[in-house]
N, CA, C and O atoms as CSV, one atom per row, in Angstrom:
chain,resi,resn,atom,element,x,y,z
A,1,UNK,N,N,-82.173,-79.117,-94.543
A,1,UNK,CA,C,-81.848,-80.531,-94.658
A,1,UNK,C,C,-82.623,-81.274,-93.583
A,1,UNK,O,O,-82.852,-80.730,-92.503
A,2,UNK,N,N,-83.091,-82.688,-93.900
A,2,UNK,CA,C,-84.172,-83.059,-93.299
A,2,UNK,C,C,-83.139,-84.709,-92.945
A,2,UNK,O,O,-82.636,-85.253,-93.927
A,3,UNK,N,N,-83.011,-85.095,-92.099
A,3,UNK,CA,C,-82.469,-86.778,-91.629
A,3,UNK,C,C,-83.691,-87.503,-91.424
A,3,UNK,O,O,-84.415,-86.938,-90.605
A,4,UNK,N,N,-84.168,-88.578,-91.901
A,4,UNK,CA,C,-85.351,-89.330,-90.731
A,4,UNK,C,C,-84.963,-91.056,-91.498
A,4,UNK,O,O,-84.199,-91.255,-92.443
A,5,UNK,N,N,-85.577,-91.856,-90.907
A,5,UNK,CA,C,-85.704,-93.326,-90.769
A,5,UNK,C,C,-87.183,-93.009,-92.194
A,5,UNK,O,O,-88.072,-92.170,-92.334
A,6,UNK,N,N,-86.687,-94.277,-93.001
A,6,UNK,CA,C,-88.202,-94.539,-93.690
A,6,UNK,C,C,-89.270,-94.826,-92.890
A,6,UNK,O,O,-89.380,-95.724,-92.056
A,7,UNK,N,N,-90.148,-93.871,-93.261
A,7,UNK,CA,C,-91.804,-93.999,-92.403
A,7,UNK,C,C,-93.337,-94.713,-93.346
A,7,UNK,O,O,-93.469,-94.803,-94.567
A,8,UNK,N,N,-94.093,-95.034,-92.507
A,8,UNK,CA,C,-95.147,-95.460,-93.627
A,8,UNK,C,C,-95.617,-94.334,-94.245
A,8,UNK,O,O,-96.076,-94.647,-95.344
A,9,UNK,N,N,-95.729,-92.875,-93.975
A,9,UNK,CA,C,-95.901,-92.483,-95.043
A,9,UNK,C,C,-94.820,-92.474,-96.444
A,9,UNK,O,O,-95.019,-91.876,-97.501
A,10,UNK,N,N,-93.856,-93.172,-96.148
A,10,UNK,CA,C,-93.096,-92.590,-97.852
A,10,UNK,C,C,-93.118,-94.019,-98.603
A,10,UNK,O,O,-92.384,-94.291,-99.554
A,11,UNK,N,N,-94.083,-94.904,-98.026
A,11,UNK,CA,C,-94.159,-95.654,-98.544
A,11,UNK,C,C,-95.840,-96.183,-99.361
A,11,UNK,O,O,-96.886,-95.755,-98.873
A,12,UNK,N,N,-95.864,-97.106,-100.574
A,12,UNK,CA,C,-96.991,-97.088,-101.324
A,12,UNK,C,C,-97.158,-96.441,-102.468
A,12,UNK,O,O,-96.623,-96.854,-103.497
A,13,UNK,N,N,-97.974,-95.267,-102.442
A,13,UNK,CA,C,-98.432,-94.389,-103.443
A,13,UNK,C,C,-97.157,-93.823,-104.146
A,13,UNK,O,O,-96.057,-93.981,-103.617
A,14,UNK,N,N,-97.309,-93.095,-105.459
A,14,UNK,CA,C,-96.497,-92.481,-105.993
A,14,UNK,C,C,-96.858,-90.783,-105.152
A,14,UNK,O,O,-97.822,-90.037,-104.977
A,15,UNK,N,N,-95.099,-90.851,-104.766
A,15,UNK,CA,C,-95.119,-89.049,-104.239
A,15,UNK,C,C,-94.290,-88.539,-105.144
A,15,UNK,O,O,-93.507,-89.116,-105.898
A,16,UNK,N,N,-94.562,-87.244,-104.987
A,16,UNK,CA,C,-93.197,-86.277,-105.500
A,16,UNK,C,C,-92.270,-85.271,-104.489
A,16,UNK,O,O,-92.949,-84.414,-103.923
A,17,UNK,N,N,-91.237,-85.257,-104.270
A,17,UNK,CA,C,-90.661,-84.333,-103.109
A,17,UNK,C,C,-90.015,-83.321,-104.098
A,17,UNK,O,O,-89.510,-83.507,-105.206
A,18,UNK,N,N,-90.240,-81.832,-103.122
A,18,UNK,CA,C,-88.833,-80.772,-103.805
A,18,UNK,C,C,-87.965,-80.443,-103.195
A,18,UNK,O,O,-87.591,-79.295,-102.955
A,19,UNK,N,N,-87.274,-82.031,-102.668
A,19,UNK,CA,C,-85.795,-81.885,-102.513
A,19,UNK,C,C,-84.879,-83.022,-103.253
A,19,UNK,O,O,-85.436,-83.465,-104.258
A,20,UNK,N,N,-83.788,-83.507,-103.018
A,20,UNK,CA,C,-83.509,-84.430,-103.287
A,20,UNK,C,C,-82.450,-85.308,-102.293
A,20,UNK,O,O,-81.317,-85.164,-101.835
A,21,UNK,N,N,-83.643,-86.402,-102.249
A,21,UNK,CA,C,-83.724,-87.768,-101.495
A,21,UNK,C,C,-82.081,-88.187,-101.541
A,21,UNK,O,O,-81.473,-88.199,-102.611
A,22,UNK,N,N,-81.593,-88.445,-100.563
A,22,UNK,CA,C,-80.352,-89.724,-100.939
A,22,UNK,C,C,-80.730,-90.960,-100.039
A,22,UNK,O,O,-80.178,-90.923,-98.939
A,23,UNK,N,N,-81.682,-92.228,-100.293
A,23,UNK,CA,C,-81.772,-93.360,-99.537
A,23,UNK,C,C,-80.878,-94.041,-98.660
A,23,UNK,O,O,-80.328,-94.939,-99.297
A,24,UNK,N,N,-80.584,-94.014,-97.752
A,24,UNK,CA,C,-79.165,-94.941,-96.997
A,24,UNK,C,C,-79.665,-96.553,-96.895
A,24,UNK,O,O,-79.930,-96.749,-95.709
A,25,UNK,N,N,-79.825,-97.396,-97.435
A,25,UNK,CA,C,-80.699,-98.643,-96.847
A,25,UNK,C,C,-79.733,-99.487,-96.004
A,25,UNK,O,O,-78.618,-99.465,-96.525
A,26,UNK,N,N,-79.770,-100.225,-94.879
A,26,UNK,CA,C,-78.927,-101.468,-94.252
A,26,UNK,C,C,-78.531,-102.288,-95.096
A,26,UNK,O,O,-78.811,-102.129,-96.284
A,27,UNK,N,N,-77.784,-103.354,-94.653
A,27,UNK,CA,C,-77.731,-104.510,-94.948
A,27,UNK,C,C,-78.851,-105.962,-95.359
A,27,UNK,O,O,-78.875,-106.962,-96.077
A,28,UNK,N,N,-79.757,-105.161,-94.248
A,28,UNK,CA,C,-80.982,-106.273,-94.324
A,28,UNK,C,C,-82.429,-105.072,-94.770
A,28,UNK,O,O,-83.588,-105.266,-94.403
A,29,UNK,N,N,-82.194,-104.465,-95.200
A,29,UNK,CA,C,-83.112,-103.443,-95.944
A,29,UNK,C,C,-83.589,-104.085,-97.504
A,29,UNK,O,O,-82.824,-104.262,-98.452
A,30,UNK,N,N,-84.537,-104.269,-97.486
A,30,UNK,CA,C,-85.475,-104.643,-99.235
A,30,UNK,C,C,-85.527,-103.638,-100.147
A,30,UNK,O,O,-85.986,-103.889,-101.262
A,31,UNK,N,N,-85.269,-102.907,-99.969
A,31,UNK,CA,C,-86.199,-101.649,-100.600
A,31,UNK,C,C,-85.907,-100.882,-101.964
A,31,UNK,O,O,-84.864,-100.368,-102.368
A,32,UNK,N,N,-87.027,-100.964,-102.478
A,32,UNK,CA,C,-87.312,-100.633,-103.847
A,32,UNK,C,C,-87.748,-99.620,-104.030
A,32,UNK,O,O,-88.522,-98.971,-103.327
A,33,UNK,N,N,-87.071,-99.270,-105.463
A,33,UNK,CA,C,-87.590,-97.631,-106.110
A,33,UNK,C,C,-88.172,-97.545,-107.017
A,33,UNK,O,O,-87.407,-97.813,-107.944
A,34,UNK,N,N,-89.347,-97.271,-107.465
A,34,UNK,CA,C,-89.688,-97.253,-108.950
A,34,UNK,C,C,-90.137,-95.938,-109.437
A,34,UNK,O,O,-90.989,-95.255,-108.868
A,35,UNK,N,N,-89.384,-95.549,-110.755
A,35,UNK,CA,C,-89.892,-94.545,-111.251
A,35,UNK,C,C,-90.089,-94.725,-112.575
A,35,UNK,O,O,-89.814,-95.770,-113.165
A,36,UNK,N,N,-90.729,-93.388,-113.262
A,36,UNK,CA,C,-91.038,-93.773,-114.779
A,36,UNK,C,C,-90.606,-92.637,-116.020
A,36,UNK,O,O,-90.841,-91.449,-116.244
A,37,UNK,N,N,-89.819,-93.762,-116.688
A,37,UNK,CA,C,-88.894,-93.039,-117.493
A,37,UNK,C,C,-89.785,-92.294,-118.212
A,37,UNK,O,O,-91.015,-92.335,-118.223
A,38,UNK,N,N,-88.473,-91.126,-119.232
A,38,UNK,CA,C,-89.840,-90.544,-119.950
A,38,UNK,C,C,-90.025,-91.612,-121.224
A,38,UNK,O,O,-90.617,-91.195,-122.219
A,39,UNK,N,N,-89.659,-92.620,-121.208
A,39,UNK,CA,C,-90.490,-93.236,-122.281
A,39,UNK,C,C,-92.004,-93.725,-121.757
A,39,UNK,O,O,-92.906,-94.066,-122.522
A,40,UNK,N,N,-92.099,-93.689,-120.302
A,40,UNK,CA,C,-93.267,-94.247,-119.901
A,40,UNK,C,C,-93.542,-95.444,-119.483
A,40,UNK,O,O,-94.595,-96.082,-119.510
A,41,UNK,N,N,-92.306,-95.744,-119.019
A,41,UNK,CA,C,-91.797,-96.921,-118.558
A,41,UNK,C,C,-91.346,-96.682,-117.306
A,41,UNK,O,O,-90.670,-95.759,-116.852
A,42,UNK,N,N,-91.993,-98.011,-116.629
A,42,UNK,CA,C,-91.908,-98.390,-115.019
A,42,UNK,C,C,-90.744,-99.316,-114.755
A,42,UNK,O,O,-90.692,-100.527,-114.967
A,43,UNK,N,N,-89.536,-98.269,-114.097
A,43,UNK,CA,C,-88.038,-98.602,-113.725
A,43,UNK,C,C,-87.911,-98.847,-112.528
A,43,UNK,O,O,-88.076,-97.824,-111.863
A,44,UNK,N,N,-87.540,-100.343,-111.515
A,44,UNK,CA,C,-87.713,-100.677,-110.466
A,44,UNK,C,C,-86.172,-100.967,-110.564
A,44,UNK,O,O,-85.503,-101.507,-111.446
A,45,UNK,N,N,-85.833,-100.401,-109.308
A,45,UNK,CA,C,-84.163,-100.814,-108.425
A,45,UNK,C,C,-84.720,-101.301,-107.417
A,45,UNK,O,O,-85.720,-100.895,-106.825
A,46,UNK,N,N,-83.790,-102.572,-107.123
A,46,UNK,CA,C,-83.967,-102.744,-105.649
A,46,UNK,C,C,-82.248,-101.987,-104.922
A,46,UNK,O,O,-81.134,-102.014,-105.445
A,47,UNK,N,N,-82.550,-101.568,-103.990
A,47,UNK,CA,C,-81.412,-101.039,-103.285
A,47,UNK,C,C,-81.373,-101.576,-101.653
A,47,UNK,O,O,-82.261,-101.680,-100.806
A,48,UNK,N,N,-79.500,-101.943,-101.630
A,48,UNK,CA,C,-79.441,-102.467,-100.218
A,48,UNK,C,C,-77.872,-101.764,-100.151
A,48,UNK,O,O,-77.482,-101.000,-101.034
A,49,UNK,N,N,-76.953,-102.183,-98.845
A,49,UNK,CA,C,-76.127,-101.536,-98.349
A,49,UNK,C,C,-74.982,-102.628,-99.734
A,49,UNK,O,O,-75.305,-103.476,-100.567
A,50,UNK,N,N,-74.044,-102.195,-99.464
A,50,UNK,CA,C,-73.578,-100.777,-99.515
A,50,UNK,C,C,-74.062,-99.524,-100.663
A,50,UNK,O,O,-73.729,-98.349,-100.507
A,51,UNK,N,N,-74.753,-99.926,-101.618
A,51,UNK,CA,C,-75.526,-99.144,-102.662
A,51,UNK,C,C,-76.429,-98.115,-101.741
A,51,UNK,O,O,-76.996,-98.465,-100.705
A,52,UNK,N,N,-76.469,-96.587,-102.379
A,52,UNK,CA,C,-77.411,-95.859,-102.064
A,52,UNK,C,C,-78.409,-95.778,-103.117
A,52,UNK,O,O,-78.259,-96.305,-104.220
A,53,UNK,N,N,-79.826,-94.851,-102.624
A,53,UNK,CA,C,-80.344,-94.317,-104.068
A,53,UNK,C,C,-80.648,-92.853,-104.079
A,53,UNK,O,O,-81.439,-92.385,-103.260
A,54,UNK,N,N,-79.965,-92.006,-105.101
A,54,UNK,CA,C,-80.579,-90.531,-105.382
A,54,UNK,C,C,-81.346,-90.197,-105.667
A,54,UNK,O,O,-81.314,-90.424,-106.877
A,55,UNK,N,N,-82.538,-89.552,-105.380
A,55,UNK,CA,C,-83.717,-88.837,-105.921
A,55,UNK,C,C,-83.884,-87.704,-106.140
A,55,UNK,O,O,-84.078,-86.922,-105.209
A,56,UNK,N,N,-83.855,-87.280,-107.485
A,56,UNK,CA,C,-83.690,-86.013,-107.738
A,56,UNK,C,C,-85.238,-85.110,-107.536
A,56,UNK,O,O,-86.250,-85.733,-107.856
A,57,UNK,N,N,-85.381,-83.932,-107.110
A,57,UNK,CA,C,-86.519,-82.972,-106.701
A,57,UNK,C,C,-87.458,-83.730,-108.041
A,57,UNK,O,O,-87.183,-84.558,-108.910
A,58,UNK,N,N,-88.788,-82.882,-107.632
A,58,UNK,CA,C,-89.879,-83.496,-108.993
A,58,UNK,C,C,-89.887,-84.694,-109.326
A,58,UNK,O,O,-90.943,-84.829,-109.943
A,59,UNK,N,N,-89.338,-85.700,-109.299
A,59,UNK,CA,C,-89.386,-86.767,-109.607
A,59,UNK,C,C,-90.555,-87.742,-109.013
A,59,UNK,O,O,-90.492,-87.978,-107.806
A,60,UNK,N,N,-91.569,-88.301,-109.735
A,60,UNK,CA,C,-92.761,-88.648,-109.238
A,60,UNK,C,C,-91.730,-90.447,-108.965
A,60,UNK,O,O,-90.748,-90.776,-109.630
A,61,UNK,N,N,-92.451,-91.389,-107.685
A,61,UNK,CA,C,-91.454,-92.200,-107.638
A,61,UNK,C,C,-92.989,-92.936,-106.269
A,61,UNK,O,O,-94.052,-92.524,-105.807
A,62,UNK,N,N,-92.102,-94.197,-106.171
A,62,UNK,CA,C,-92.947,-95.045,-105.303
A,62,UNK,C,C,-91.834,-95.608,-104.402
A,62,UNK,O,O,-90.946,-96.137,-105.070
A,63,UNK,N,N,-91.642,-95.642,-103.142
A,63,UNK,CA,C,-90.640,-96.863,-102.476
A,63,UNK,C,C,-91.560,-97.949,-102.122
A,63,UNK,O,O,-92.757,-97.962,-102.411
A,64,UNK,N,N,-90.807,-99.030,-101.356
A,64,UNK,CA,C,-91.172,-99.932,-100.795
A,64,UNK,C,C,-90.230,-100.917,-100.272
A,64,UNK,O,O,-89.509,-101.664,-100.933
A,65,UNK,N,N,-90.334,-100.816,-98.896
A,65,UNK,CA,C,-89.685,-101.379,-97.977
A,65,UNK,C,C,-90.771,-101.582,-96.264
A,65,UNK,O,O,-91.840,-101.120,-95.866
A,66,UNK,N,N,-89.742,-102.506,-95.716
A,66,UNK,CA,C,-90.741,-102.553,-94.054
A,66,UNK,C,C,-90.154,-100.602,-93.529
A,66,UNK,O,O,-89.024,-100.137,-93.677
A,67,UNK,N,N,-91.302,-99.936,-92.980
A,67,UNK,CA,C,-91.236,-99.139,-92.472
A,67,UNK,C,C,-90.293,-99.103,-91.054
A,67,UNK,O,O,-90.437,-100.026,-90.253
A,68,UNK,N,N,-89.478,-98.183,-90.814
A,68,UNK,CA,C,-88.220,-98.300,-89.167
A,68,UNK,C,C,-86.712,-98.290,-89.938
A,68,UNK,O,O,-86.563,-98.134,-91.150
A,69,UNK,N,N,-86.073,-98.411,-89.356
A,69,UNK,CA,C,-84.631,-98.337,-89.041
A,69,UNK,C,C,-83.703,-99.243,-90.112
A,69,UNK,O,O,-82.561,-99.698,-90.043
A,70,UNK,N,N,-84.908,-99.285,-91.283
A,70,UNK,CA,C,-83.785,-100.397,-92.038
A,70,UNK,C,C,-83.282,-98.956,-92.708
A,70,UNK,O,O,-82.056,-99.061,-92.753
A,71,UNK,N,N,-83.634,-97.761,-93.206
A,71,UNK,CA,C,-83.172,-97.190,-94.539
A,71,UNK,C,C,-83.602,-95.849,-93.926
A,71,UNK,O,O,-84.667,-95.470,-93.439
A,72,UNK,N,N,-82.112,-95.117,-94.163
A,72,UNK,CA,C,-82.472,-93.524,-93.501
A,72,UNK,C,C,-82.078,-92.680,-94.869
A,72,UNK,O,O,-81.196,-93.046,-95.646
A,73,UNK,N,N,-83.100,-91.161,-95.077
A,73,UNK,CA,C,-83.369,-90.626,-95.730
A,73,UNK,C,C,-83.044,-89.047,-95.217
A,73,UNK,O,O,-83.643,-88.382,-94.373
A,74,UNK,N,N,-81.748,-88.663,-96.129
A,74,UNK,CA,C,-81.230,-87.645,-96.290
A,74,UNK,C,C,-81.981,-86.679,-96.898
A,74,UNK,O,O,-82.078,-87.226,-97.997
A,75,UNK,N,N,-82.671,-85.507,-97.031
A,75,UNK,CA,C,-83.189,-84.956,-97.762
A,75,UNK,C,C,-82.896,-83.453,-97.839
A,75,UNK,O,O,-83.291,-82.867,-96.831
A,76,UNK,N,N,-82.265,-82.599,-98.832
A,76,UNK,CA,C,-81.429,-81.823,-99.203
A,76,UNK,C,C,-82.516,-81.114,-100.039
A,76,UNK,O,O,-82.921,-81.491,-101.139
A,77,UNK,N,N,-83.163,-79.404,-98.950
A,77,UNK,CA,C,-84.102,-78.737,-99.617
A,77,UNK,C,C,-83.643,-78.375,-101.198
A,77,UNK,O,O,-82.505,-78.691,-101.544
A,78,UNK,N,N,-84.490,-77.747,-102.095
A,78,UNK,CA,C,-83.750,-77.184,-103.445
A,78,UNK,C,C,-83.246,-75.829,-103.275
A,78,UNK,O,O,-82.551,-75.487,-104.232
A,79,UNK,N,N,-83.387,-74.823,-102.240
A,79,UNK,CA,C,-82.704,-73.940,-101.867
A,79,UNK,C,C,-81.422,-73.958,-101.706
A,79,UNK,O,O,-80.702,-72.976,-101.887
A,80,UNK,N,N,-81.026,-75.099,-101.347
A,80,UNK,CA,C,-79.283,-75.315,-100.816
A,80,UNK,C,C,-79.078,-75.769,-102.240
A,80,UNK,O,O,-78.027,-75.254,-102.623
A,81,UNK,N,N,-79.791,-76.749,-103.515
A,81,UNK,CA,C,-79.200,-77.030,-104.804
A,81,UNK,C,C,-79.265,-75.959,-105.341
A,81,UNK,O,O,-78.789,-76.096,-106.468
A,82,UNK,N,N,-79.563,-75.026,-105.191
A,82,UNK,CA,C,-79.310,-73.571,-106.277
A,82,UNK,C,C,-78.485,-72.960,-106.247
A,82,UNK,O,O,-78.070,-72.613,-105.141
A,83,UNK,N,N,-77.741,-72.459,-107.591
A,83,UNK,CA,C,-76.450,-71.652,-107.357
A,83,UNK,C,C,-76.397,-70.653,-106.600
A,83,UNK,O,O,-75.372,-70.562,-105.925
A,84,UNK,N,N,-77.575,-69.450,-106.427
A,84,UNK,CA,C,-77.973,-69.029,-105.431
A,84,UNK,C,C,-78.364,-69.017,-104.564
A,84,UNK,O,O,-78.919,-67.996,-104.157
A,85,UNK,N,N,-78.283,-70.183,-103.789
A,85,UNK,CA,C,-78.829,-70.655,-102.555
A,85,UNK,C,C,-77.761,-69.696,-101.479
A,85,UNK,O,O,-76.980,-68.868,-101.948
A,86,UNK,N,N,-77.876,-69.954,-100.070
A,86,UNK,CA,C,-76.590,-69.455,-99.220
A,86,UNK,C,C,-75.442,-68.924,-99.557
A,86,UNK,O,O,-74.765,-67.918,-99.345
A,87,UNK,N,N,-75.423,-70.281,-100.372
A,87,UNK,CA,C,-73.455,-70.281,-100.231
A,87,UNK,C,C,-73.165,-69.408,-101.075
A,87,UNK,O,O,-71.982,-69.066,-101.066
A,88,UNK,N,N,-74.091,-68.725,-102.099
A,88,UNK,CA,C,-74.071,-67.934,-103.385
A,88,UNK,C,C,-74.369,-66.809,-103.089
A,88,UNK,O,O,-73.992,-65.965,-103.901
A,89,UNK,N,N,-75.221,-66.244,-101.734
A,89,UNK,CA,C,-76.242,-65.180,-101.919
A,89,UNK,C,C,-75.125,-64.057,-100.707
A,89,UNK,O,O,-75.579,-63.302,-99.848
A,90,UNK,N,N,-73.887,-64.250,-100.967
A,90,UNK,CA,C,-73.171,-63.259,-100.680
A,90,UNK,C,C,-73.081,-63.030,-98.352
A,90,UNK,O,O,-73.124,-62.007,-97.669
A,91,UNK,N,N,-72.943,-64.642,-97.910
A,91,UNK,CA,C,-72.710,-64.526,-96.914
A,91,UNK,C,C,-71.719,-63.472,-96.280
A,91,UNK,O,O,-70.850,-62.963,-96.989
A,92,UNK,N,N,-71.826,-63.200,-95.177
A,92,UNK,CA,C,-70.925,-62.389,-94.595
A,92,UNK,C,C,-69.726,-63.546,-94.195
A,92,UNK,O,O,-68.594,-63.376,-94.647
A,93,UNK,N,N,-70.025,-64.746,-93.317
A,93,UNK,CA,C,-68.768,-65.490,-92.735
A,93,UNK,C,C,-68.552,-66.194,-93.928
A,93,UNK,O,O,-69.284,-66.985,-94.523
A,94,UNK,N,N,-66.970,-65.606,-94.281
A,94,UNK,CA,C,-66.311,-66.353,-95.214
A,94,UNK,C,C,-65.995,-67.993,-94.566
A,94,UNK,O,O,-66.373,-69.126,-94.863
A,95,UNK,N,N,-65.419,-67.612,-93.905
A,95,UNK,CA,C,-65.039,-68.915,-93.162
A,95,UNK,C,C,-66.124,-70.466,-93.165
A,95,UNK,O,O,-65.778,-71.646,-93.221
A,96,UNK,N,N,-67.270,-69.955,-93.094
A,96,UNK,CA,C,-68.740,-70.666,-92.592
A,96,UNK,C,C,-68.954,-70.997,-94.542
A,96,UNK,O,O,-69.170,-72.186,-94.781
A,97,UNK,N,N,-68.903,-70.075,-95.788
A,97,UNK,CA,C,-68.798,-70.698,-96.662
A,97,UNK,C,C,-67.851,-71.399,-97.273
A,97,UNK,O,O,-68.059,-72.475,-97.835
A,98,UNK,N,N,-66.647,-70.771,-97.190
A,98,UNK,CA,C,-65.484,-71.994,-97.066
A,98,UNK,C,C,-65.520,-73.328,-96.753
A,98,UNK,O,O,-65.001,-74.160,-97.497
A,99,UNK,N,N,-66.006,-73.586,-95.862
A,99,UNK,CA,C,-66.386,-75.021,-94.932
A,99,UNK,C,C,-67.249,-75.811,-95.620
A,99,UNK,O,O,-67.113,-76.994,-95.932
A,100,UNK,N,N,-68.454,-74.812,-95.904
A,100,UNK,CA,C,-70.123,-75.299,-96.017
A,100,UNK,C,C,-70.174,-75.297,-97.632
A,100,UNK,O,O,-71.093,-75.989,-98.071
A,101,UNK,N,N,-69.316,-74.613,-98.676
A,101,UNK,CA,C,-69.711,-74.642,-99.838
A,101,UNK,C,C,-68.752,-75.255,-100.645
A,101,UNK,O,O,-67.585,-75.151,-100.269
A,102,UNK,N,N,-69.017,-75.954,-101.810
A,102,UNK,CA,C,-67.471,-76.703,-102.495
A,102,UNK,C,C,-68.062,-76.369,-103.899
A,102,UNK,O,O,-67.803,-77.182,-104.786
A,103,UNK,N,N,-68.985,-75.049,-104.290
A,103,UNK,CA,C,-68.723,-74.546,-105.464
A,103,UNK,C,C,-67.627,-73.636,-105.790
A,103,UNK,O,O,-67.485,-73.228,-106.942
């Protein structure tokens, strides 16, 4: 799992990440998402507080916002989304998946 502040790189170009994004934006945060459906169509949200936005892994996508401290970015490798990830792959501390897993 990755925490950071939106940076100029995640902004502009279309990226793709293989995790999935959860956007936190402020109050005074702009920031827009666009992705493209599979009809091939260009789908723009704008997102501000209290609204988040999810980004699911693979998903080719563009933001845009001022780069800093308006909008922090959760990012959740696809190892931890797999049923076999950790919490699946037969830990020893029960306790530690108890806590950590809610499959």
């Amino acid at each position: 799992m990755r925490i950071a502040y939106l940076g100029t790189a995640d902004l502009g170009s279309v990226r793709t990440r293989h995790s999935l994004d959860i956007l936190v934006p402020k109050e005074t945060a702009n920031l827009f998402t666009t992705h493209r459906t599979e009809a091939a169509r260009d789908r723009v949200a704008f997102v501000r507080a209290p609204l988040v936005s999810i980004v699911p892994p693979s998903l080719p996508h563009s933001l845009a916002d001022k780069p800093g401290s308006n909008t922090l970015i959760f990012s959740i490798a696809q190892p931890l989304l797999q049923r076999d990830g950790p919490c699946h792959a037969g830990q020893r501390d029960a306790e530690l998946r108890r806590t950590a897993c809610h499959a």
